[in-house]
N, C-alpha and C positions, 0 to 999 in steps of 0.2 A: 670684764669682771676683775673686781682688784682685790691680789690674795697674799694676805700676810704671813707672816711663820715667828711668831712671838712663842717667849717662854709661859706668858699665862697659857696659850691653845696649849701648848704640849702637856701642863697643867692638868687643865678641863680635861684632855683628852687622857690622862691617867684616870684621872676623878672618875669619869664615865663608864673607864674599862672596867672600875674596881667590880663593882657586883657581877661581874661573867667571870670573875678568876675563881670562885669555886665551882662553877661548872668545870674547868680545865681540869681539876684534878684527878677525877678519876683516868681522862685521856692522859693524860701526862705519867698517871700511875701505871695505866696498861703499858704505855712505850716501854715505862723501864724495865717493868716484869716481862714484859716481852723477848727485852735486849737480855736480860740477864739470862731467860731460858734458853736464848741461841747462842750463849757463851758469850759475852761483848762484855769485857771488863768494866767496871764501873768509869776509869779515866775514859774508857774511849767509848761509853754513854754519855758521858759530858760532853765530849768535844763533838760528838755526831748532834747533840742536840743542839748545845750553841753555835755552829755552823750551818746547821740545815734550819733550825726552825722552822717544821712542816711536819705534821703530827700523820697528815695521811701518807704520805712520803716515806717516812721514818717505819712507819708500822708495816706497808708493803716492802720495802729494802729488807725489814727484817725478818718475813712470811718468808721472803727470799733466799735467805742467808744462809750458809750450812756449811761444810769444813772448808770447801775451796770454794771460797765467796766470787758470786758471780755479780761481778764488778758493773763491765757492759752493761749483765742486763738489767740489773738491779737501777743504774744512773737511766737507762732508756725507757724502765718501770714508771721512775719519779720526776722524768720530763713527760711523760704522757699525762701524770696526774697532775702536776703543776701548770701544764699550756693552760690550765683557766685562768692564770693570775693573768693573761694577756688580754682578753674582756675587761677584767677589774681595772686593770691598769687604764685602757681606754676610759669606763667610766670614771674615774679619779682624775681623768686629764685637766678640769677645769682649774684642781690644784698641782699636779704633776709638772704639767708643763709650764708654769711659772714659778719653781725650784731650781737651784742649781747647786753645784758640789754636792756636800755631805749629806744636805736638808733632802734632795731628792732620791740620794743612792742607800739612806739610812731609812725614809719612808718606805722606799722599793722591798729594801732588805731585811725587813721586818714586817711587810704586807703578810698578813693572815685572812680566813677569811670574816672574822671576826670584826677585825679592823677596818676591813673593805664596807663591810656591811652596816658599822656605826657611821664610818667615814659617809659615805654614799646618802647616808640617815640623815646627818651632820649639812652636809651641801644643800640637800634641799629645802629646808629649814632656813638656807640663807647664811650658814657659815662662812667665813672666806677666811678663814686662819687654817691652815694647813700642819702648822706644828700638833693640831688635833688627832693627826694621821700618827706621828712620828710617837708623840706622847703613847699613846695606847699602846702602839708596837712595842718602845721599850717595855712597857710594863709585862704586858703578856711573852715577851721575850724572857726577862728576866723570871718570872716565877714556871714557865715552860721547862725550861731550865731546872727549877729548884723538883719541882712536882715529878721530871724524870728523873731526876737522881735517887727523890724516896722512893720510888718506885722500885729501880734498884736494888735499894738497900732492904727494903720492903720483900719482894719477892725471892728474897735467901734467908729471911726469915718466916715465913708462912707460903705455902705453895697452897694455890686459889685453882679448883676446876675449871677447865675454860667454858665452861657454861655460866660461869659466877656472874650474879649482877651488876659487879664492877664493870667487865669487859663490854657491857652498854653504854656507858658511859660516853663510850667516844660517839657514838650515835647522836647521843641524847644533846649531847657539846654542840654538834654542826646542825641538827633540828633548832634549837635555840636560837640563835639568829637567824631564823626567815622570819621573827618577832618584826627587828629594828629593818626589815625589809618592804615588809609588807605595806601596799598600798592600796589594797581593794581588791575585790577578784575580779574586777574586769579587766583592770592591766598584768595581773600578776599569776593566776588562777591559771589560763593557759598556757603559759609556759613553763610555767613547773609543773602541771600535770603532763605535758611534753616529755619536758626532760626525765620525770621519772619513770613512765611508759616505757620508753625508747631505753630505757637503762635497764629494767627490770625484762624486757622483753629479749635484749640481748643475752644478758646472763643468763636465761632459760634456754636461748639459744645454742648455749657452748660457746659464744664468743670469748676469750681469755682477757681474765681481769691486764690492765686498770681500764680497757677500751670500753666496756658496758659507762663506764664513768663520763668518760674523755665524750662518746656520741653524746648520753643525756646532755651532760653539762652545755655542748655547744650547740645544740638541738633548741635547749632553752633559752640558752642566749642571744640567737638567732632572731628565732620569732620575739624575744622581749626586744630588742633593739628595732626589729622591721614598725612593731605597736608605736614605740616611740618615738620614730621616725615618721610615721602616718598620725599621731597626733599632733607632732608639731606643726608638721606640714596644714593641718584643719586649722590651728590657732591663728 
């Protein structure tokens, strides 16, 4: 397969992001009302956003957070929730692994799951321009960014119930892309009924968050890999 990383993909791949950046806002708005009700100064909601870029990350570190910030456990919280980007990463490989320098360490480090899921959308359709990947991330980078800071500034000026219908918003953000996923319920059906079984079955258990996440997640990625791997092998 031969894959390019042109300035038009990066383009298209802005183009494409644009109508999912108002879904981001209320997510980005909860972070910052979040950060600001655990005391996190506005500089360093900025710099925690533009460094982390990871909305479920960000929101568990800060469930987390309280006078004497627990550092450990907080960083071993948002490696347990981010080990899915290691799937993603695998299915991206077709463009992944023929990157180098900046193109593949700037796709990597702006990977959401947004991004994954147009990106993944994008490949099978027959794309081979990779800057598709990179484009998207900057953009949802960049307004992640802007969306946490009014958040911010936001929640020191009107204090919101936490039952508000903002605070769905982050929900409703990561339901929106199983859209640009979706392939039929025969290949897709099972293993997100899987994954979310096994995730909702935990939490009822008492098992302590982010691991109810961490099993669904790899639960369904699992059996969607085994599907696809037993398809190809029929072609």
């Amino acid at each position: 397969m031969q894959v390019t990383f042109t300035r038009a993909g990066m383009a298209r791949g802005a183009a494409r992001g644009l109508p999912l950046v108002p879904i981001m806002i209320p997510f980005g708005l909860v972070v910052g009302m979040v950060a600001q009700a655990q005391g996190l100064s506005f500089a360093e909601l900025v710099l925690m956003s533009v460094l982390v870029f990871a909305g479920a990350s960000q929101l568990l570190a800060l469930e987390l957070w309280n006078e004497a910030a627990p550092v450990l456990g907080a960083a071993a919280a948002a490696f347990v929730v981010n080990i899915r980007m290691a799937p993603m990463g695998a299915a991206l490989a077709p463009w992944l692994d023929r990157l180098r320098g900046w193109r593949v360490w700037g796709s990597l480090g702006t990977l959401v799951d947004h991004t994954f899921a147009f990106s993944v959308a994008e490949m099978r359709q027959g794309g081979r321009d990779a800057g598709f990947l990179l484009g998207m991330g900057l953009l949802f980078w960049a307004f992640w960014v802007l969306f946490c800071a009014a958040g911010h500034v936001f929640a020191g000026l009107v204090a919101l119930p936490r039952d508000h219908p903002v605070f769905f918003g982050a929900v409703a953000c990561f339901v929106s892309i199983l859209v640009a996923l979706w392939r039929g319920p025969g290949r897709d059906l099972p293993p997100w009924i899987l994954a979310a079984v096994l995730a909702i079955v935990a939490a009822r258990l008492g098992v302590p968050a982010p691991l109810p996440l961490l099993l669904g997640a790899l639960s369904g990625a699992a059996l969607g890999a085994w599907q696809d791997g037993r398809q190809e092998r029929r072609a």
